[in-house]
N, C-alpha and C positions, 0 to 999 in steps of 0.2 A: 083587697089585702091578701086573698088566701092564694092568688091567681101568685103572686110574686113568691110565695113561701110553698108553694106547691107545682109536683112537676105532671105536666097533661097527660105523658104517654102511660105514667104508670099510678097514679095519684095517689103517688107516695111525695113525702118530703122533701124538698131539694135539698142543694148546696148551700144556698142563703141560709134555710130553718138551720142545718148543720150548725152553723155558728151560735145562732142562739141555744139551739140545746145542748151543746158544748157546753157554756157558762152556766148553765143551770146543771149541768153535773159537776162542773167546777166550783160552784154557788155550796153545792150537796156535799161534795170530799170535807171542804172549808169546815161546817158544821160538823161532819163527823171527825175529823182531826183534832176539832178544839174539845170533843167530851171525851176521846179516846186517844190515847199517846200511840195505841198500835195502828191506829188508822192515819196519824199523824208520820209514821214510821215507813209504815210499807204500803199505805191506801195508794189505787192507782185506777187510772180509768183506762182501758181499752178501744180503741180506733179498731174496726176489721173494717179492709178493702177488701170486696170481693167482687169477682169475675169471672161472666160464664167464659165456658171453657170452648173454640170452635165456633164462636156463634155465626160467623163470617160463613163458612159451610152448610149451615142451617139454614140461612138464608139463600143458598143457591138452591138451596132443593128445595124448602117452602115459601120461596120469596119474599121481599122485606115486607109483606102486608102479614106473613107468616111468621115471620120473626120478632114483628112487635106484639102480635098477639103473645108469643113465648115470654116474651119480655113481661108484661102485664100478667101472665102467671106465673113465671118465677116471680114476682114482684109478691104476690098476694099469698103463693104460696111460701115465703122466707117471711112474710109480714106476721102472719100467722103461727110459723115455728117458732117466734120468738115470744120471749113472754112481755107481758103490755109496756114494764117500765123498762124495755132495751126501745134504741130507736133504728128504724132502720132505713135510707135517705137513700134516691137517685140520683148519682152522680153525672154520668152522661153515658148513651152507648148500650153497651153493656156491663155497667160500672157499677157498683149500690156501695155506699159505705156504712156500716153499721156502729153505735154509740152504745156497750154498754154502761149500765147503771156504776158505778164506783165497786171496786172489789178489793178483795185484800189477798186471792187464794188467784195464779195465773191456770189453776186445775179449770175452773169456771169458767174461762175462755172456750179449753178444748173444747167442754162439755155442747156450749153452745154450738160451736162451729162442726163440730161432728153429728148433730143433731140435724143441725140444717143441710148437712151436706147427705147426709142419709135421707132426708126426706126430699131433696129438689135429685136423688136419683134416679126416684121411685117414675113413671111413666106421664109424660104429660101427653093428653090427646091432641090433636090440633087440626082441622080439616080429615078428620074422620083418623088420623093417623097417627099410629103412639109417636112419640121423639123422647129418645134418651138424651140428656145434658150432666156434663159434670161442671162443677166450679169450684174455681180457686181460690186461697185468702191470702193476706197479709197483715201481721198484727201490730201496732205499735202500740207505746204503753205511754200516758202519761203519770208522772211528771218524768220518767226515766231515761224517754228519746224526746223530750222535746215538749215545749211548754204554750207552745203555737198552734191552734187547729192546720192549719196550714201545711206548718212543716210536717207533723203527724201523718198528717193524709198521705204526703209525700212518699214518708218513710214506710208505710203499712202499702202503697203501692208497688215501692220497689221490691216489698216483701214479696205479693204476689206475683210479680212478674218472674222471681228468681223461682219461683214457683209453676208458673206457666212454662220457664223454657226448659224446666226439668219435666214437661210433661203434661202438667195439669193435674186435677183433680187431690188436690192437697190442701195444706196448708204452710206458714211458716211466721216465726215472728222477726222483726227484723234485726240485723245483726247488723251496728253502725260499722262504717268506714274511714278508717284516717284519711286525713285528706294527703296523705302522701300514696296510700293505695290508689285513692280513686284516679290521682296525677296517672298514677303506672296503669291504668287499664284502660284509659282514656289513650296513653301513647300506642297501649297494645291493640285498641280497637283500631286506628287508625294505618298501624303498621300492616296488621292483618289484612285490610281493606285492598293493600300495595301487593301483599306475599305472593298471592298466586297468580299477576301477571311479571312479578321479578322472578317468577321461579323459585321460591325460598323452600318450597316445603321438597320433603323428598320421603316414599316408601321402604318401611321396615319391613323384614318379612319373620317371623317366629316361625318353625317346622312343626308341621304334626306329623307326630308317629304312630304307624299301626304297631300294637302287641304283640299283633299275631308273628308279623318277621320283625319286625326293628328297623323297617326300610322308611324314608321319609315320603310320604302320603301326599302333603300339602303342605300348606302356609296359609297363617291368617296375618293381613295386609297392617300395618300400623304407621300411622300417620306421623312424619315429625319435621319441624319447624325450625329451620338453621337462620337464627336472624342475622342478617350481615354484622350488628355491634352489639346482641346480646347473647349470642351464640345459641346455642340448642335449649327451646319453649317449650316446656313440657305439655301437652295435649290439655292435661288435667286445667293449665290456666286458659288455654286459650279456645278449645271447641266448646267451654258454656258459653265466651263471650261471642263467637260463632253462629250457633243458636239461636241467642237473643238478638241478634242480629239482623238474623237469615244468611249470613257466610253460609253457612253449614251447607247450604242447597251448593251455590258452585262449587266449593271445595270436595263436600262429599259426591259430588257428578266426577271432579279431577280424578278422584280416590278410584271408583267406580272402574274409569275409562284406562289408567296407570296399572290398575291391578290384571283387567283385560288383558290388555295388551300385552302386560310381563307375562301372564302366565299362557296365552298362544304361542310367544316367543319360547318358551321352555321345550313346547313340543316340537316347535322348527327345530331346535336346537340337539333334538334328541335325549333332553334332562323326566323323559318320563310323564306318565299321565295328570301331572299337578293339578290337583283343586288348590286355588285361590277363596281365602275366605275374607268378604269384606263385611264390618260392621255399617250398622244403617240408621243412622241417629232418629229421634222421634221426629223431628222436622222434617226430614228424608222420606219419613216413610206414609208422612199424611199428606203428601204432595201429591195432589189428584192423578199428574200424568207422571210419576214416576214408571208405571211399565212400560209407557213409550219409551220415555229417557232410556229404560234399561236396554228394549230394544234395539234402539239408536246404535247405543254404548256396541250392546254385542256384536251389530250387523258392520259396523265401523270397524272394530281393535280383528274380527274374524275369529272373536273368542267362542265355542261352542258352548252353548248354556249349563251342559253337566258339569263343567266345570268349574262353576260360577257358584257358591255359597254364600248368602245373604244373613247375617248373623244379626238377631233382632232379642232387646232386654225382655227378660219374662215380664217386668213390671210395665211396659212398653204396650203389650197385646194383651194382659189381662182389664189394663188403664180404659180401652173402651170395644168390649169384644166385637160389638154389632158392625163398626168401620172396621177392626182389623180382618175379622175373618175373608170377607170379600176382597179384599186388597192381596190378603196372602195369598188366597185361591188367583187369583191373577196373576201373581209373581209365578206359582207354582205351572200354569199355563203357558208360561214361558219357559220352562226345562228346567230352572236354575234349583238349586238344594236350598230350603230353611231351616236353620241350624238358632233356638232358643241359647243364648248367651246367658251369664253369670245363674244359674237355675237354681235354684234352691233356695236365692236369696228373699224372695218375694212371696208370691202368693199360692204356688206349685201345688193346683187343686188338678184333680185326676181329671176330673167333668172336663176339664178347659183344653187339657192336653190332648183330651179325647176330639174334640170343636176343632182346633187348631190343625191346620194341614202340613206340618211339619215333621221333618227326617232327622233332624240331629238334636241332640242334647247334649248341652255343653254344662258341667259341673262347676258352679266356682270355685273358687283357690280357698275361697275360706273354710269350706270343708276339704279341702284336699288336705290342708293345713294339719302339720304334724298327725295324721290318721294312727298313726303307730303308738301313741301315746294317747288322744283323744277319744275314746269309747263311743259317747254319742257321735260326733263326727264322722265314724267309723261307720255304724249304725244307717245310719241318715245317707250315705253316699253310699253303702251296697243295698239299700232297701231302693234309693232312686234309680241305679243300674241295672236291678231287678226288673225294676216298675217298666222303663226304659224297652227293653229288650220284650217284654209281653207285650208292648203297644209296634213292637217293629223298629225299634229307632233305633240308631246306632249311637256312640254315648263317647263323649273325649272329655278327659280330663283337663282342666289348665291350671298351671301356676304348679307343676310339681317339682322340685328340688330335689326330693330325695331320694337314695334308692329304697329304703323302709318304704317311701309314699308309693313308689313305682311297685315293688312288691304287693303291697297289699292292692294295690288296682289292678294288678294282676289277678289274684286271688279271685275278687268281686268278678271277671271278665269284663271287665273295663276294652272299650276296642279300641281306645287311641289317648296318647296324652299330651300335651305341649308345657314346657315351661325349662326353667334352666337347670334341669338337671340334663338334658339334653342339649338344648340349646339356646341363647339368649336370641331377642329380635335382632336380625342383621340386614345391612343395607344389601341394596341389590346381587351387587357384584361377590360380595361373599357369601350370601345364601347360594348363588351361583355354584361357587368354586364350592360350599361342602356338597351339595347335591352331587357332583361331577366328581368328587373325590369317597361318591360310595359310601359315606359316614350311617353308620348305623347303629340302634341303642340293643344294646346289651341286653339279651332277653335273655334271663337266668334259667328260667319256668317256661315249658309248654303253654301257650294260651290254649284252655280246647273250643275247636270248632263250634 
């Protein structure tokens, strides 16, 4: 009997036990409802799906005899973090779904899942060698999404999934769908599938500008999607569905080889030394042979590598440092500039920027944002330009509108900024024609050397 309610590789609970202890917490809310009107009101019981994060990778390098031993220890070590009346079940894989006890307060979830996500960071040994793991969750709530163990499961997986393609190492609870959305992302997955052998998508180019003249420097590369009958997809809906996909790999390869190739043409063309900045989604950038790819790309389009900036989330390289650093150190092996995107919004620890082999720092827009009226904003973005500049790195602004905003990046010595106070993203042909028509921003102030 214990053989069918119990799973062999980690001898933890299956999927079968899951149901029965399901209704014994549904058994236990029942009882608490009927002496309590607040437990009758807002009592609810918790589903977490969780899933290691990479485990596929783990196994190429410790092989699956390596990978179930991991297994068997996260298993004992998540069985452990928990306290005795949560339950916590092998799903399949690298899947565990956890049951807790009925609650009234969704604080008690975090608490859980933070606890355990701190302690399955910590190092596991394994054939004499640490392995760092992160994992992911997904929450669902009964009775609120759903009154089925089943559906539950369901719902607290697609949690973490949306959770896995934003990267890993998180959590989320789930956020239901009409069923007239999920219609439209089902057409949008499928259309996407078609886009980039119809040709659909086409490059944006935004201008960065140096401070020091006002001459345009570069361009970071921006994706966009002209559907034959929905006309222009905004990125934001369709690179997560990308992602979760895997799109992201050929399109961000199109992205890659399109950016290339425009910007070696600029110099045939005599439009000047442009850096081309492409961004590198998380999927992109854990892709074992992405610096072949890159390779390829460059010895193909005859784009020289300095040209080339690879523009990567801080929350992206802090998410698992041990893989990213070695991977950057390879990119950086190949000529091309690493340039840390939206900065400040994340985790922006000194140690890390020190670890990291990268040249650029990019500020985001949220602090750029009204600087002339917001003090700490202000604060925060010349102390990071500071920081910046003692570690060697040159520093661009994005997202600035204003001349107040330009001014005061001025001030800080800011070396470059993009956004539309200068210039909005434009297709090919007319970043073309302002580059060739000389357009330059307006430098009020000396920047000093």
């Amino acid at each position: 009997n214990q053989l069918i309610y119990q799973d062999s590789p980690t001898n933890l609970p299956n999927r079968l036990s899951l149901l029965e202890y399901f209704q014994q917490m549904l058994d236990k809310l029942s009882l608490l409802s009927v002496a309590d009107q607040n437990w009758q009101q807002n009592g609810m019981i918790p589903i977490i799906y969780l899933g290691i994060d990479r485990l596929g990778r783990i196994n190429d390098i410790l092989g699956y005899e390596g990978g179930d031993s991991l297994l068997k220890a996260v298993a004992e070590r998540s069985r452990k973090s928990l306290a005795s009346e949560h339950i916590i079940t092998h799903i399949n894989g690298n899947q565990f779904a956890i049951l807790l006890q009925p609650i009234l307060d969704k604080q008690q979830i975090k608490t859980v899942i933070e606890k355990l996500q701190q302690q399955i960071s910590d190092p596991f040994v394994l054939t004499n060698r640490e392995v760092f793991i992160t994992v992911s969750a997904g929450i669902s709530l009964y009775p609120q999404d759903g009154r089925d163990i089943q559906h539950l499961l369901r719902e607290a997986k697609q949690a973490m999934n949306q959770v896995k393609q934003q990267g890993g190492n998180d959590y989320s609870f789930y956020i239901p769908t009409s069923e007239h959305e999920l219609s439209e992302r089902i057409d949008l997955e499928v259309a996407l599938r078609y886009a980039l052998e119809r040709e659909e998508f086409e490059l944006y180019y935004q201008p960065q500008v140096s401070l020091k003249t006002g001459n345009i420097i570069g361009a970071e590369a921006l994706i966009r999607w002209k559907h034959p009958q929905k006309g222009m997809i905004s990125p934001i809906k369709f690179i997560p569905i990308a992602e979760e996909t895997g799109l992201i790999e050929p399109i961000g390869e199109w992205v890659l080889s399109q950016a290339c190739q425009h910007s070696k043409a600029w110099r045939s063309q005599g439009l000047g030394n442009l850096r081309v900045a492409v961004n590198l989604s998380g999927r992109q950038f854990q892709t074992p042979n992405l610096c072949q790819k890159l390779m390829e790309i460059l010895l193909s389009t005859g784009c020289e590598p300095d040209y080339l900036e690879l523009e990567l989330t801080e929350s992206l390289l802090i998410r698992d440092p041990e893989l990213s650093i070695p991977q950057l150190q390879a990119l950086k092996a190949l000529g091309v500039t690493i340039a840390i995107d939206d900065f400040g919004t994340g985790y922006s620890s000194l140690n890390y920027l020190q670890k990291f082999p990268f040249d650029v720092l990019k500020i985001d827009q949220s602090f750029v944002r009204n600087l002339h009226t917001n003090k700490i904003n202000a604060a925060i973005t010349q102390s990071l330009i500071s920081m910046a500049h003692l570690l060697n790195l040159k520093v661009i602004a994005e997202g600035v509108e204003t001349q107040e905003e330009l001014n005061i990046l001025q001030g800080f010595q800011c070396d470059e900024i993009q956004g539309y106070l200068f210039s909005r993203p434009l297709n090919l042909e007319d970043f073309q024609t302002l580059v060739k028509s000389g357009s330059q921003l307006n430098i009020s102030q000396p920047h000093p050397s």
